[in-house]
C-alpha positions in Angstrom: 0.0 0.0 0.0 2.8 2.4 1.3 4.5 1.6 -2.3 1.2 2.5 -4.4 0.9 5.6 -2.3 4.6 6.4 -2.9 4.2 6.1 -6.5 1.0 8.0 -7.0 2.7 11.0 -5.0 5.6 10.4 -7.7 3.0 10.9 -10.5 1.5 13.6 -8.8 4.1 16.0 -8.9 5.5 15.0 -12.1 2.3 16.1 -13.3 2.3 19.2 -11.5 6.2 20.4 -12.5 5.0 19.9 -16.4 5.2 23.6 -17.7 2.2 24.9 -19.7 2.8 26.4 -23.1 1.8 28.3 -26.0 1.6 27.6 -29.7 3.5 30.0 -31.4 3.2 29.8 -35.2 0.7 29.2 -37.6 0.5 26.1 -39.3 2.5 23.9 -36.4 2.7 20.2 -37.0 2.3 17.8 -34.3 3.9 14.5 -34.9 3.8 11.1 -33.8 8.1 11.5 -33.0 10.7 13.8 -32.9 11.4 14.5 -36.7 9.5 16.1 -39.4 9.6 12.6 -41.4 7.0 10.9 -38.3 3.4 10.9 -39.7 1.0 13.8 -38.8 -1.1 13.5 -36.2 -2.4 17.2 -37.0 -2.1 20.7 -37.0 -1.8 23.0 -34.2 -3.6 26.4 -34.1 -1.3 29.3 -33.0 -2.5 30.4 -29.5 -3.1 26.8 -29.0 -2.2 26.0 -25.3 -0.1 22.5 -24.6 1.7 20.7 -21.9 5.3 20.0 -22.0 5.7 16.3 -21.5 9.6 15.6 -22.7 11.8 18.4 -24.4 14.9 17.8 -26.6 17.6 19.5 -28.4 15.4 20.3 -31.3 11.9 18.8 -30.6 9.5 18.9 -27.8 6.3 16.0 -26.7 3.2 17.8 -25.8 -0.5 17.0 -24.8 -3.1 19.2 -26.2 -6.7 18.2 -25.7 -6.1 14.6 -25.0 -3.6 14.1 -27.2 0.2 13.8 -27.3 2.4 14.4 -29.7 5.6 16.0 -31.2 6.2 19.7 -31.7 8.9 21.4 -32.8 10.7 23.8 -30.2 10.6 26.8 -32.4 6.6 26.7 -32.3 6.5 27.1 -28.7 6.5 30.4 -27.3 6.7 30.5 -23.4 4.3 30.3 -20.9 0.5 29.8 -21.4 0.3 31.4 -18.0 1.7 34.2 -19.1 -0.3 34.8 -21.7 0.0 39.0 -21.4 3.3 38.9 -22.6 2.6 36.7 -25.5 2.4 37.9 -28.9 -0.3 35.5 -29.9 -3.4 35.7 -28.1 -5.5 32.4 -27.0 -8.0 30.6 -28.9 -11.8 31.1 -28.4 -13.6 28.6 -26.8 -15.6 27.9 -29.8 -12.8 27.3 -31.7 -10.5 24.0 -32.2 -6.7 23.9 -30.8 -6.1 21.5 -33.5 -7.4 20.7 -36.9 -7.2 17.2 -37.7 -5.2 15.4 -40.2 -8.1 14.5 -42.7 -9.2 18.1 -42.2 -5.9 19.6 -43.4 -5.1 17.2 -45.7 -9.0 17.9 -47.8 -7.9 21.3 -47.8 -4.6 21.6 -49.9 -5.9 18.8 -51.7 -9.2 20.2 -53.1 -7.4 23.4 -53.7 -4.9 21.7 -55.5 -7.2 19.7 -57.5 -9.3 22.8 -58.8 -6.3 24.2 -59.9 -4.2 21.5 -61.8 -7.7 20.7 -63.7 -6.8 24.0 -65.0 -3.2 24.5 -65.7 -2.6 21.0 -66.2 -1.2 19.7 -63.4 -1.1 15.9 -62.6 -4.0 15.0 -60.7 -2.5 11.7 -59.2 -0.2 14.2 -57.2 -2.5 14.5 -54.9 -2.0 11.1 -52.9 1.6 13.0 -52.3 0.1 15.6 -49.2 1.0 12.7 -46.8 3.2 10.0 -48.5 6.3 8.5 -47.0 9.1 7.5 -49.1 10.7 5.5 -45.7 9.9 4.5 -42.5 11.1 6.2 -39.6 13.4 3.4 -38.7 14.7 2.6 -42.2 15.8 6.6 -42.0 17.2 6.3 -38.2 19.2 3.0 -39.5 20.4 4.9 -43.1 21.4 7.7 -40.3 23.4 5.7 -37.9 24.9 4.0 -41.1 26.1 7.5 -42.4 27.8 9.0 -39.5 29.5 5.8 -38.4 32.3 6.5 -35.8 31.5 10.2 -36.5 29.4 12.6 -34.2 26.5 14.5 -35.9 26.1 17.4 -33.0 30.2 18.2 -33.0 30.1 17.9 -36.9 27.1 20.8 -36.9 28.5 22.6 -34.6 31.2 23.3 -36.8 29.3 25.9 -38.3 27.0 28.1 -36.5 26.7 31.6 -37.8 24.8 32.0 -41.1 24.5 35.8 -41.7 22.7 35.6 -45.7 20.4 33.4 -44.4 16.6 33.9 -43.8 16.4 34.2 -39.6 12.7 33.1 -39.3 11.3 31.3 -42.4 8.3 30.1 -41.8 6.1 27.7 -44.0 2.1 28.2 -43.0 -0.9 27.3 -44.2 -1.3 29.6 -47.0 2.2 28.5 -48.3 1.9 25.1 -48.0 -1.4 25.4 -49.7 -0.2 27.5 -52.5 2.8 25.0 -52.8 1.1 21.8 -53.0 -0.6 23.6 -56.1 2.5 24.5 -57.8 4.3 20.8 -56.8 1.4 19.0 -58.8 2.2 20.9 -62.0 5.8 20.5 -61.9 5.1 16.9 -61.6 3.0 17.1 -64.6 6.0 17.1 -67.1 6.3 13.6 -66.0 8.1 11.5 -62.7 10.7 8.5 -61.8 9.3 5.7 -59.8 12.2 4.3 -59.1 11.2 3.6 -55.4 14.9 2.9 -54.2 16.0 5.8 -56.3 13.4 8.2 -54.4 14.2 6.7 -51.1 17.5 7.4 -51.2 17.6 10.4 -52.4 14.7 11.2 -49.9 16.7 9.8 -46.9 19.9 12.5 -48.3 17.6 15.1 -48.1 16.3 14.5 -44.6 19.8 14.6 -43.5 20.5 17.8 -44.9 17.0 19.2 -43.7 18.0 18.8 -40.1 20.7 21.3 -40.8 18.5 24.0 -42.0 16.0 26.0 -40.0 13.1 24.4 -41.5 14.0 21.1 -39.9 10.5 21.0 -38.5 8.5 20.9 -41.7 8.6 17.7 -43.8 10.1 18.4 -47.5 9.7 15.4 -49.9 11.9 14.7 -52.9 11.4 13.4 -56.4 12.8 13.1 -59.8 11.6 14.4 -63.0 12.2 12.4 -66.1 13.7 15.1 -68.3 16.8 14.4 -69.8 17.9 18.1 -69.3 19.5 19.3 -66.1 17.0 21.1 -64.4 16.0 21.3 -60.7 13.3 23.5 -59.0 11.4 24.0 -55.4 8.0 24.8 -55.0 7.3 26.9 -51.8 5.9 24.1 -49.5 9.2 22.5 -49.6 8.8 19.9 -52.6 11.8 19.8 -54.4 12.1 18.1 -58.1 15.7 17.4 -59.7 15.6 15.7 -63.3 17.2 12.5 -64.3 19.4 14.5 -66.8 20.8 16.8 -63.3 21.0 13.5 -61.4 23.6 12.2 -64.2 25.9 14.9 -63.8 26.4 14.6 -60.1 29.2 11.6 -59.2 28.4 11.6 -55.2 26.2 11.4 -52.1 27.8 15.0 -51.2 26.9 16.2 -54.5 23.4 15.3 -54.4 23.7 16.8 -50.8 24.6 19.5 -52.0 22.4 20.3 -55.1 19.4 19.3 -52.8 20.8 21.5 -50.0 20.4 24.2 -52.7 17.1 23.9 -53.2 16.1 23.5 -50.0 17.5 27.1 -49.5 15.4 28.7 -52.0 12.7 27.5 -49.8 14.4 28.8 -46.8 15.1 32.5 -48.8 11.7 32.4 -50.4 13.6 33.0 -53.2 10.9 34.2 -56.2 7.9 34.7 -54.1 8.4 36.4 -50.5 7.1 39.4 -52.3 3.9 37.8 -52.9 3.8 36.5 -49.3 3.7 39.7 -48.0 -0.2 39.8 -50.1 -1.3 37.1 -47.6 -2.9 39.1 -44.6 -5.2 40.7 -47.9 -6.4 37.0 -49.0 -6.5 34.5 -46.9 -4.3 34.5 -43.6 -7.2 35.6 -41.4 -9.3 32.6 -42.7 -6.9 30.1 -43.0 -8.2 27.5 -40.5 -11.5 28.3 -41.4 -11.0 27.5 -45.2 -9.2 23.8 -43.7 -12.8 23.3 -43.4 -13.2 23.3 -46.8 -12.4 19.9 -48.1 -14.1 20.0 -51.6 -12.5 21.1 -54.9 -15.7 23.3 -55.7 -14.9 25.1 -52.3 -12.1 27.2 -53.5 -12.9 29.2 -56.2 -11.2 32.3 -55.7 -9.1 33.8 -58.6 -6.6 35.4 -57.1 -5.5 32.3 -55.1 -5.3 30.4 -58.5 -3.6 33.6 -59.9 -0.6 33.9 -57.2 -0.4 30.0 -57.5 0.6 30.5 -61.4 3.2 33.2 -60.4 4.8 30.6 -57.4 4.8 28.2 -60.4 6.6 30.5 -63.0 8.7 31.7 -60.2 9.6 28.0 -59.5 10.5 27.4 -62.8 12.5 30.4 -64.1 15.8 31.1 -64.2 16.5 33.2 -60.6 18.1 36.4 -60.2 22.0 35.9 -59.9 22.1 36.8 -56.3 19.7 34.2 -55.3 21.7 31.1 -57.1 24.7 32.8 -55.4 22.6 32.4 -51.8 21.3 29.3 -52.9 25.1 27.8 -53.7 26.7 29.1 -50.2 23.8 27.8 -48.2 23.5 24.9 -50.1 27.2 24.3 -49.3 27.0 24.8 -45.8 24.0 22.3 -45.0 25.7 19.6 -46.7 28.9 20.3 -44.5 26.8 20.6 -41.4 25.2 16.9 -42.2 28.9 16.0 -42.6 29.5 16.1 -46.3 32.3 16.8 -48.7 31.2 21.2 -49.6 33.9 21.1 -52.4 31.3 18.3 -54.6 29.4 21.2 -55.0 31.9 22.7 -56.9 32.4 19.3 -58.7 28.8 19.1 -60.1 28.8 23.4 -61.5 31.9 22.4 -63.3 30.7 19.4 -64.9 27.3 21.4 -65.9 29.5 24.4 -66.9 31.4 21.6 -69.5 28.3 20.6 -71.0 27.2 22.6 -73.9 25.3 20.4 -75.9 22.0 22.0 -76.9 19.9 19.1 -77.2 20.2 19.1 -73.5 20.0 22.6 -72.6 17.1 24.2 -71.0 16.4 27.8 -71.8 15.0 28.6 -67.7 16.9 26.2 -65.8 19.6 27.4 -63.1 21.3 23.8 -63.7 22.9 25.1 -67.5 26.1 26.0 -69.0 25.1 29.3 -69.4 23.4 30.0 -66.1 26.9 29.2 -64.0 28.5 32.7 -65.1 31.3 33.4 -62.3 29.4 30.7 -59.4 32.2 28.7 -59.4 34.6 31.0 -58.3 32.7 32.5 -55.6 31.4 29.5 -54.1 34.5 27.8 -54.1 36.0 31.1 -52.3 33.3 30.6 -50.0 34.1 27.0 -49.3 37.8 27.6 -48.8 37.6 30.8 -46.5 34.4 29.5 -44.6 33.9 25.8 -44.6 37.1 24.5 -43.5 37.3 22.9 -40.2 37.8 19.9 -39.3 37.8 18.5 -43.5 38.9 15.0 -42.4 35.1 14.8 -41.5 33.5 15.7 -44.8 32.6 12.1 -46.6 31.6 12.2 -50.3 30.2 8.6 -50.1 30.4 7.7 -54.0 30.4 4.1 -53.9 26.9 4.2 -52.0 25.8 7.1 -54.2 26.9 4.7 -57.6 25.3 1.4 -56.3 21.7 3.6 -56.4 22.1 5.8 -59.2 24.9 3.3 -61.5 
């Protein structure tokens, strides 16, 4: 009995030393575990107040009505008790804390439907809102297997201060909404189904993800079946590299690194922050409201379809110089914070900058001859000055990178 007592006492004040919280940003995922590649349990309102059951380096376990899950620490904004010095107020009572995965998922999905019926996307795209290329354990294992008597956290840590990049990007619902959109009609020009192909190279980009500030949202990675070297990110994080771009690139670290570089576009909001800035006028005061929505015929509003087109030509055309020049550092210093070889960057512009054969040249693509200019130099000035401690721990891994892609 005195044992029973003893351990209910123990429960007791575990319960009372958990410390309340506050959902801090819009469009906050919780998670069955501690990584942004866990399925969804569903989305978090901002304002939401949770319990904090288990906090680690990068994620944090919550309860929120009921339910437990995964948060990233970034959502979290301090004390629920506190809530006067909060910049997001609470949630009316009449109002959800969380919208549930079917909810969310009808949303983007009608949206995105409605729209590719229009600018021709490809409507099987849309069984891509929640798909997993791996399991979480497959991933932990390909992990473990990749920093094998090396040490992730000191091989991070190597690299700390990023001034170019982005302090606080942020993908919400109207992004991720817009984005799913635009991913479906990139994907109409055609896709690999390769499934160890776009494991792999999924698996790669999850390693450079958890390097970048987005760590918490879950990009997904395909391959296009043109020829050509081309390469492009939609907004919600769903990048597309061809088959032709995948040839050029000899190594793990190079596809690191190309994918690294598109993952920073999405962190820069390269092409579209502009239009961002329109979102307060359209829909970010609605934006949970309209995850009611789950029918294609429920979104027909214009301008949504309109600055869905200009994410898509944005996507898809040749960037401004200083972009690919933000995109190449950043891209460089993700894949040497996951522990890979920077200089295979370099490796894959000079191939591409060798390759001047017009039946494989594309007129808007960043991945061409004649859209390299000076890169080369100034990444590679980058990488010598910036990215050069400790280069014994860089891998390139080409044998695993042949034995997929060979």
């Amino acid at each position: 009995m005195r044992r029973v007592v003893t351990i209910l006492m123990m429960l007791t004040v575990f319960m009372l030393a958990q410390e309340d919280a506050r959902i801090g940003r819009d469009n906050t995922h919780l998670r069955k575990g501690p990584g942004s590649f866990y399925p969804l349990i569903g989305i978090l309102q901002e304002g939401a107040n949770v319990q904090i059951v288990v906090k680690q380096t990068a994620w944090t376990k919550v309860q929120c009505g009921g339910m437990s899950g995964w948060a990233s620490n970034n959502a979290l904004s301090g004390s629920s008790k506190a809530a006067s010095g909060l910049s997001s107020p609470g949630i009316p009572e009449d109002r959800p804390t969380m919208i549930s995965r079917a909810s969310a998922s009808g949303a983007v999905r009608g949206f995105a439907m409605t729209y590719w019926k229009k600018h021709a996307g490809n409507l099987e795209f849309s069984d891509q809102y929640d798909a997993a290329f791996f399991q979480p354990p497959e991933y932990e294992k390909f992990r473990e297997e990749t920093y094998r008597n090396r040490k992730p956290e000191k091989i991070r840590k190597r690299y700390r201060r990023i001034k170019i990049e982005n302090k606080e990007p942020e993908i919400d619902s109207y992004l991720e909404k817009l984005g799913f959109a635009v991913a479906g009609q990139i994907a109409g020009s055609g896709l690999e189904t390769n499934q160890a192909q776009l494991k792999y190279v999924n698996m790669v980009g999850n390693l450079v993800l958890e390097n970048t500030p987005l760590y918490y949202y879950p990009f997904k990675f395909y391959i296009l079946s043109d020829e050509r070297a081309v390469a492009y990110a939609a907004p919600n994080g769903m990048i597309f590299l061809s088959r032709g771009l995948l040839k050029i690139v000899e190594s793990e670290a190079g596809l690191a690194c190309v994918l690294g570089h598109e993952i920073a576009h999405v962190v820069q909001q390269h092409g579209y922050s502009e239009m961002t800035k329109r979102k307060t006028q359209i829909v970010a005061g609605d934006a949970f409201d309209e995850l009611e929505e789950a029918l294609p015929d429920g979104f027909s509003d214009d301008e949504l379809d309109d600055l869905a087109f200009q994410m898509f030509e944005a996507a898809t055309s040749r960037r401004q110089t200083k972009y690919e020049d933000e995109a190449d550092m950043l891209g460089a210093i993700y894949a040497y914070r996951a522990g890979y070889e920077p200089n295979d960057l370099v490796n894959v512009l000079k191939s591409i900058e060798s390759m001047t054969d017009r039946n494989f040249w594309h007129p808007e693509s960043n991945w061409q001859y004649d859209a390299i200019g000076d890169r080369v130099e100034r990444v590679s000035a980058f990488i010598e000055k910036e990215l050069d401690k400790s280069p014994n721990w860089n891998i390139s891994n080409r044998q695993r990178f042949r034995l997929v892609f060979r």
